[in-house]
Structure formats: structure tokens, C-alpha cells
N, C-alpha and C positions, 0 to 999 in steps of 0.2 A: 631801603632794603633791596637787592637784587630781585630784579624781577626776569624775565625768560632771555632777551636775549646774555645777560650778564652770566647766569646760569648756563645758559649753553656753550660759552666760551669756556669756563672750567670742564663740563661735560668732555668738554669735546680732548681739552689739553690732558684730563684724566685717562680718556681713552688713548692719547699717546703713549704716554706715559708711565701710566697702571698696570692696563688689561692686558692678558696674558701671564702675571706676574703670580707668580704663590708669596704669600707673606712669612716671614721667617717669624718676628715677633710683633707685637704690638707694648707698647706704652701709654698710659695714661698719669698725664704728668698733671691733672686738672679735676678733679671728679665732676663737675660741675658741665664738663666737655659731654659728657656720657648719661647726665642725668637721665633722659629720655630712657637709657636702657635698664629697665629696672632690675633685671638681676643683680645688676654692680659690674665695679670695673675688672673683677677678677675672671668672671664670667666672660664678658666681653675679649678679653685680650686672648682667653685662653680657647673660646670656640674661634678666635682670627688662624691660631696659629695652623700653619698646613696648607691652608685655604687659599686655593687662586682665583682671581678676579678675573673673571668671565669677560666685562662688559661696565664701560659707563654708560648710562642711562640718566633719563630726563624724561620728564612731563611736567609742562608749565614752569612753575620755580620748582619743583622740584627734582631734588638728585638722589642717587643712589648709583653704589658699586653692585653688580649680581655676582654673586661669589658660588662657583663650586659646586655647594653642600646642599644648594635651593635657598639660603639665604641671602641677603642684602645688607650692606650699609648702608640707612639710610642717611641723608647729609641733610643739616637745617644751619644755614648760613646765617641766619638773625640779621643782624646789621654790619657784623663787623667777622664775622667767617673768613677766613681763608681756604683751602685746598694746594697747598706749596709742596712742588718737587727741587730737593735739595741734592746736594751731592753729601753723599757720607761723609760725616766727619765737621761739615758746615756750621758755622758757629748756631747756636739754638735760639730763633725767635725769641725777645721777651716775652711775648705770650704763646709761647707752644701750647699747647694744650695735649695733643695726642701723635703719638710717631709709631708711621709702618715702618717696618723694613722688612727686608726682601730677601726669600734665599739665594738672587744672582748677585748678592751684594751690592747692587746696584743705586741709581739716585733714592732715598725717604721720600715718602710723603707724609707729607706734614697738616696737621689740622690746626691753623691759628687763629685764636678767636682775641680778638683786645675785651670786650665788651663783654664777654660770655652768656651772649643770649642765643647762640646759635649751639651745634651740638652734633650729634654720633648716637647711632645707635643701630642693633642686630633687627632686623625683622624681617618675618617671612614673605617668601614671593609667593603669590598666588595667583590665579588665573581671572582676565577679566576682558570680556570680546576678545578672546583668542591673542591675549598677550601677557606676558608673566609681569606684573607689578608688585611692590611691594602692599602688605593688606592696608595698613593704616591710610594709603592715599589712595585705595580702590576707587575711590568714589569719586577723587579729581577727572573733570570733562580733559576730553583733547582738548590741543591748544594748536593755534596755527601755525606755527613751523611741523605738524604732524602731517605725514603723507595720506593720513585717514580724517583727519579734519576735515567736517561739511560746514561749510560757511554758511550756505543754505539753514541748516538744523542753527547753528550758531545764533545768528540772524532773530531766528523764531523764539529758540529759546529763554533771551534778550528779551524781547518785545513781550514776554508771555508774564514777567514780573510786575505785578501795583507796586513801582518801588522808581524814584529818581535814577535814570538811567548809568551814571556813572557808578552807583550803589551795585547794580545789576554786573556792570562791566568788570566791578571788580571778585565778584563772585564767580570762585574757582571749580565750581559746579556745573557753571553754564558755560565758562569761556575761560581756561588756567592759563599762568602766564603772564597776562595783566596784571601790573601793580599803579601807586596812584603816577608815577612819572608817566608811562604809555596810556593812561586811560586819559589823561590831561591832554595828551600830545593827538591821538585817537579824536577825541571828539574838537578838538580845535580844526584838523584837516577834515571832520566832517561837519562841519560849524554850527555844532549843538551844544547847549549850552548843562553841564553835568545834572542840574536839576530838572530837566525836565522829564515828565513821566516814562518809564520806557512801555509801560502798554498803550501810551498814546503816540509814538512813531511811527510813521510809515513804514510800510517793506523795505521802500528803496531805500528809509533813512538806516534800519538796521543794516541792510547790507551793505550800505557806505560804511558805515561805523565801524563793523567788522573787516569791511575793505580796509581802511584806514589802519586800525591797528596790525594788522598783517604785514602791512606796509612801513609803517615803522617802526617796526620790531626786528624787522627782517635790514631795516637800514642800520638800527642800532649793532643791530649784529657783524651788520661788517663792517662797522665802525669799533668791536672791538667793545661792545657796551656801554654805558654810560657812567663816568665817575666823575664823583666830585672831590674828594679825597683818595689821602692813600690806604682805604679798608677795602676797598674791589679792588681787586687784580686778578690776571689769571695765573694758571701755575705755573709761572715764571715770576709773577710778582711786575708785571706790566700795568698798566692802567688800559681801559679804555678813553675814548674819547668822542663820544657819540654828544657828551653834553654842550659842544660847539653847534651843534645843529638842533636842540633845544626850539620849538616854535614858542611855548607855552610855558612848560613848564620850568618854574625858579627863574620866570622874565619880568616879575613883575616890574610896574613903570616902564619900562623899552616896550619900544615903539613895534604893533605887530607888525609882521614882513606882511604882512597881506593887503592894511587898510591905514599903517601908521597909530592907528589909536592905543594909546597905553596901555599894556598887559595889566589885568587885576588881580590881588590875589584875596580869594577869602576860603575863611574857615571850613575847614572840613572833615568830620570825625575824628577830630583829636591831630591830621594834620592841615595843609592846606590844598587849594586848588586854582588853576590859573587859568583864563580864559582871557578872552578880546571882549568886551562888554559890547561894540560894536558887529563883529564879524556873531559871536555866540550869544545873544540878547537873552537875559533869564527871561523864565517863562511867566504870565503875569500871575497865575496861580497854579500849586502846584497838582490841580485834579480841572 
């Protein structure tokens, strides 16, 4: 699934693209696109129409257009999301799912999902530490591309959890953002090994960790994100290419850049996780 910097690169293409734009109509070509919005689709299309987009926004993975009225779009890309600016008239993705268009007649956007686990949906902006977010993700923590992010508080917060550190890293309460590709890649440049306690870490280890991810997230980013197929793109429908610099994760077998010893992968909450068994030594118990 995209995690922050893959998100940001749409964020940011949306705000070319979008913001400043009033919508002429909306379509939903997909019900399933809109599930989240529970009025239904008729609801949805019909509070679109009029409404100009203020604003793309971002926190952690997630997205949202600020429209107008005091409400949002918010975006859940699932696995296989799009966000595509098309030119009018453009032949129609096989899996469109939902189509803006614009009163300057200008390029659609487009919501293409193959998978349909990703989605659309109205909800309101509300106020949270003197910033307008949508409600439902009130309670997602900053995340480090944020100019208000304390890595300091980050760090702490990390370390405050009884819970295997990677577990914690990916908990978008304490630190948004982080998905398992950057958490893998995170604790390999700070060469810890994802099960170990995070309330037994050092200071310094959490503020590496958090260094770390900062770090390459912020690489991934101008790299353009990370893809492994053609379901991430941004809206052009480009790929990133962040996964050539991959240390850790989806290496398993290859040799790490760091020490030569084989990348491992094992099991982890339904997926996997990759480490240097050499460089990241598991811990001999987990308390």
C-alpha cells in the first residue's frame, strides 16, 4: 500500500492540477468507489457539484481535497488507487471508478481503483492544534515531512509503548506515514532488529530510528516513491522508482550493502519483514 512519501507525490500533483478548480459534475461509475460515504452516490455527486477545491492536503498516507463549503474529500488509495488527470474526452480507464469534471472544461480527474479497496468519500473539516483536518483522521500523529513535527516527542512516544518496536513504528498515532516498506528500511539504517521492545531502547536508539525514517522517506520522495508495479503512479500515471535503492526491504537473499550477509525475510502480521540477521541480530527474548 502507499505509504507517505508515494502519497505525497499525488498530494502534491493534485495540488497542480485540482486546487483552485470548482467542479462542474461528479460521476460515479463504481458504487463500491464511494462505499465509505454513507449517504450514497447520489448524495455525494450532488453536494460535489459548485464546489471548488481549496487545497490538496496530506497527513501521513493520508489524503484529502479541502473544498469550499468546509468539507473534504477524503482519498483511501487501498492497494491499487489511482488519482489520474486526464484530458477531456480521454479514452476511460478500465477500472474508473469516479470522474471530476470541471466548469473550465479543463483536464478530469480521475479515481481508478483495479482492486476496489481503496475509495472517496465527503467529510467534515474540523479543527485540530490550530489546523483544519478532516474528523475521521483527527487523531492521526504528525508525520515527518510536517514543518510542526518534533522528533524529540516522536522518539518518546516510540519508546513509551510495551510492544515490539516495529509494531509501535507502524502505529499512525505515534508516528503517520510509516508503512511496513519504511519501517523495514528505518530500522535497518538504524540497525535494530523490528522485534525488539521499544520500551527497552535507548534515547539515542529512538532518535536514530526516527532519524532514519525521516530520512528515507524524504529520499523515497525524490525518488518519485516507491513502485513495484503499475498500480502507484502519480497523476500522470508515471511510476516511482525509489525501489532501486531498497536496503532491506523485498531483498531477501541479496547480499546486505552494509556487511554482505544475506537479507532474511520472515513473517509478519499477515505480511513480511526484512532485515540483515547480521547487521539487526533478533533479540534473545522478547521482555
Amino acid at each position: 500500500m502507499p505509504e507517505l512519501p508515494e502519497v505525497e507525490v499525488v498530494r502534491a500533483g493534485l495540488q497542480a492540477h485540482a486546487a483552485g478548480r470548482t467542479v462542474s459534475k461528479v460521476e460515479v461509475l463504481h458504487p463500491r468507489a464511494i462505499r465509505r460515504h454513507g449517504p450514497g452516490a447520489e448524495d455525494f455527486t450532488g453536494r460535489l457539484a459548485g464546489v471548488r477545491i481549496e487545497a490538496a492536503r496530506r497527513r501521513g498516507k493520508y489524503l484529502w481535497l479541502e473544498l469550499s463549503d468546509g468539507e473534504a474529500v477524503l482519498a483511501h488509495l487501498g492497494m491499487s488507487g489511482q488519482m489520474l488527470v486526464q484530458p477531456e474526452g480521454a479514452p476511460d480507464e478500465k477500472h474508473l471508478r469516479v470522474r471530476f469534471r470541471f466548469a473550465d472544461d479543463g483536464p478530469e480527474l480521475r479515481f481508478v481503483d483495479q482492486r476496489t479497496f481503496g475509495g472517496l468519500a465527503l467529510d467534515e473539516l474540523v479543527t485540530d492544534d490550530d489546523e483544519r483536518l478532516p474528523g475521521t483522521i483527527a487523531h492521526i500523529a504528525r508525520d515527518p515531512m510536517d514543518p510542526r513535527f518534533d522528533p524529540a516527542a516522536a522518539a518518546r512516544a516510540l519508546r513509551s509503548r510495551r510492544t515490539e518496536i516495529k509494531r509501535a513504528l507502524l502505529d499512525q498515532t505515534l508516528v503517520s506515514g510509516v508503512g511496513n516498506i519504511y519501517a523495514d528500511e528505518a530500522l535497518w539504517r538504524s540497525k535494530l532488529h523490528g522485534s525488539r521492545p521499544a520500551d527497552k531502547l535507548t534515547a539515542a536508539q529512538g532518535r536514530a530510528l526516527v532519524t532514519a525514517a525521516t530520512e528515507v522517506m524524504d529520499s523515497s520522495l525524490q525518488a518519485g516513491g516507491t513502485s513495484f508495479d503499475a498500480l502507484y503512479v502519480n497523476v500522470n500515471g508515471q511510476s516511482g522508482y525509489f525501489s532501486r535503492s531498497l536496503d532491506a526491504y523485498g531483498q531477501e537473499g541479496l547480499p546486505c550493502r552494509r556487511c554482505g550477509t544475506a537479507i532474511r525475510r520472515e513473517p509478519f502480521m499477515n505480511r513480511s519483514s526484512y532485515s540483515c540477521p547480521r547487521c539487526q541480530p533478533r533479540p534473545r527474548s522478547s521482555r
